[in-house]
N, C-alpha and C positions, 0 to 999 in steps of 0.2 A: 668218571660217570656217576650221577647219581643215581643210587639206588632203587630199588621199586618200591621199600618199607618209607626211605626218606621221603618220597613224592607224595603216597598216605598219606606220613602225618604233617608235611606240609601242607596239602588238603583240607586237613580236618583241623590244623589249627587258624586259615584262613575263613571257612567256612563257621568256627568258632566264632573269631572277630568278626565277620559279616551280622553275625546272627547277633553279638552283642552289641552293635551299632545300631541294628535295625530294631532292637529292643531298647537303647537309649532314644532316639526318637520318637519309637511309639510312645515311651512313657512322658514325654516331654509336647508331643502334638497337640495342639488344643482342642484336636476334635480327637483326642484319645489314640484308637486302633486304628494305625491305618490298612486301608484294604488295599488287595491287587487293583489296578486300573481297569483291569476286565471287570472285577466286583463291585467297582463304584460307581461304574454309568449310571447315569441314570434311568428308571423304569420307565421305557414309553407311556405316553396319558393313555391312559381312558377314555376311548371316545366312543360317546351317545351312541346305542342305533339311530339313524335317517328314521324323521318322522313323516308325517305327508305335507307339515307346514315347512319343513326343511328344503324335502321333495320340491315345494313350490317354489318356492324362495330360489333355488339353483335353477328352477327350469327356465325362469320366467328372469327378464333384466331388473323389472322393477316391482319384482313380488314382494318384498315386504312392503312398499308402497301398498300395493295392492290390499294385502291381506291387513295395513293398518286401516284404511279406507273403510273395508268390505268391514269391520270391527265398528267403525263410526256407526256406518249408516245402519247396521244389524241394533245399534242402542237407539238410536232414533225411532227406529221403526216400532221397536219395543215401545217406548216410551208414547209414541201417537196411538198405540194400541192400546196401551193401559187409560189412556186418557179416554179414546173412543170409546173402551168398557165402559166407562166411571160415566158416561153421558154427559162428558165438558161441553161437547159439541153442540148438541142438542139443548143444553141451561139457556134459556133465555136470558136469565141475569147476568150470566158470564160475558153471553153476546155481546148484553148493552154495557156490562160495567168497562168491555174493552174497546168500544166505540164504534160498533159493526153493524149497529139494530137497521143503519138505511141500508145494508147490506143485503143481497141476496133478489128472489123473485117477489113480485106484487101480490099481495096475498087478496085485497078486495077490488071489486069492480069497481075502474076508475072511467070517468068524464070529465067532460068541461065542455063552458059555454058560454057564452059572452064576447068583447072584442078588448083588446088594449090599443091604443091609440095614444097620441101625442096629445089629441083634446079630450080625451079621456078616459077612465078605465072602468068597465062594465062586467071583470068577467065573473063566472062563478066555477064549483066542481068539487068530485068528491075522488076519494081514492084509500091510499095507506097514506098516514102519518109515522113520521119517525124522527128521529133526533141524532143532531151533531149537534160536534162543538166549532160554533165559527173562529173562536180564536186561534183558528193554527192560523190565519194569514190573510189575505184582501180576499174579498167578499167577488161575483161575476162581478155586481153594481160598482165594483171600486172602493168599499166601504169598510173599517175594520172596526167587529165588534168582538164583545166577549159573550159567553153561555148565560148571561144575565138578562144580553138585549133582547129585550121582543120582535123577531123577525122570525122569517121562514127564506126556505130556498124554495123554490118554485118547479115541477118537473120541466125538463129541455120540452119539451112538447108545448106545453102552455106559453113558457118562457119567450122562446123564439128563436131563430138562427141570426146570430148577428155577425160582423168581421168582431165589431169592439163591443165585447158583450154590454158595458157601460150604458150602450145608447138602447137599448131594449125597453119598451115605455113602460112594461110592469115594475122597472126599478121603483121604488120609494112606495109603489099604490099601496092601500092599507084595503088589509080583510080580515073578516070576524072567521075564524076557525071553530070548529063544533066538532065534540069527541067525545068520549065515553062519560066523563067525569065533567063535562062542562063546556063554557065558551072563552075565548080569549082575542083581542083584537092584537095585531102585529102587523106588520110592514116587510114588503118582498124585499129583499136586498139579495140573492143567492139564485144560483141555479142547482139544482140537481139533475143529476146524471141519470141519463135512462137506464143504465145498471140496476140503482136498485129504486126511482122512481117513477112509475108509469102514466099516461095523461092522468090530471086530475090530482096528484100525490103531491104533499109537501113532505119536505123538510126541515123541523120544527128546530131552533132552538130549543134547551133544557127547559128555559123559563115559562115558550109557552108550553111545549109539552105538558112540562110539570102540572097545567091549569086543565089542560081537558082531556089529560089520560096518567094512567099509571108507568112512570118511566119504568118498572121492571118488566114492563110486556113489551117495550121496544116499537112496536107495529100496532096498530092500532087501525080503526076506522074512523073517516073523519070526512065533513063537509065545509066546505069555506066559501063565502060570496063577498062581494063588495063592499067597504063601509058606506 
């Protein structure tokens, strides 16, 4: 039987080699010392407190949707504020430089009076004068100009209800226009919309504009009769 001293130092010199293997290794590891298994888990992360955009985001299916949205429309609104500060809205030159002047309500007392006919055109009238550009496309009359030609649109009122606007006898008539800055002759080729033309009101092409008012006023007062 072996003994209780042999079993010892059998022990201790197993325990010896153990411990010098386990020292050849360490010295040889490339990540140096290694540790127990328990020592080298790794440290659970870190996670953020729940904030209230987090909150939302889990409560809701499609809350970041939401809360990217709710970010848009918050810088818009911003952005139409600072502009309504600055009085864009309100610029007349803004208005007209962006092509809006027949835009809006009738600022002067408008008439008209006269007849248009097939044999012929008598009418007269005053109202608002304003300005487009006819060259985005065909004209009511069928006609395509550019902001050079001498024409006007005519308000719906004066104009007429037609099925083919075309056949409306004010097409081609010719009228002397009178405005602040002078007189100009032009020819109806257009209609305008009782939007923002009321009985009586043209809307002028640039060119004549340009001759019997100031285009940065956009709106203006103006009478027109027959040539």
């Amino acid at each position: 039987m072996i003994s209780e001293a042999a079993r010892s130092s059998s022990s201790r010199h197993n325990s010896t080699v153990l411990s010098s293997e386990q020292q050849f290794q360490n010295l040889h590891h490339p990540f140096g010392l290694m540790q127990d298994e328990a020592a080298s888990e790794r440290d659970p992360l870190i996670v953020p407190p729940p904030t209230i955009w987090t909150k939302f985001n889990e409560k809701y299916r499609f809350g970041k949707l939401i809360l990217v949205a709710a970010g848009c429309t918050g810088i818009l609104v911003v952005m139409l504020s600072v502009l309504g500060g600055l009085g864009v809205y309100k610029n007349v030159r803004y208005r007209n430089e962006a092509g809006i002047s027949s835009i809006g309500k009738t600022k002067y007392k408008g008439d008209s009076w006269g007849s248009a006919t097939s044999e012929g055109f008598t009418m007269g009238g005053q109202g608002d004068g304003t300005y487009y550009d006819p060259g985005v496309g065909l004209t009511s009359c069928g006609g395509q100009f550019t902001a050079s030609n001498m024409i006007v649109a005519l308000n719906s009122y004066d104009y007429g209800n037609y099925a083919d606007p075309n056949q409306s006898p004010v097409c081609g008539a010719c009228i002397i226009v009178t405005g602040p800055l002078g007189t100009a002759k032009a020819t109806i080729q257009d209609m305008c919309p009782s939007t923002g033309c009321g009985r009586g009101s043209l809307d002028l092409s640039p060119a004549v504009f340009s001759q019997v008012g100031d285009l940065t006023e956009g709106r203006i007062a103006v009478n027109w009769t027959h040539c």
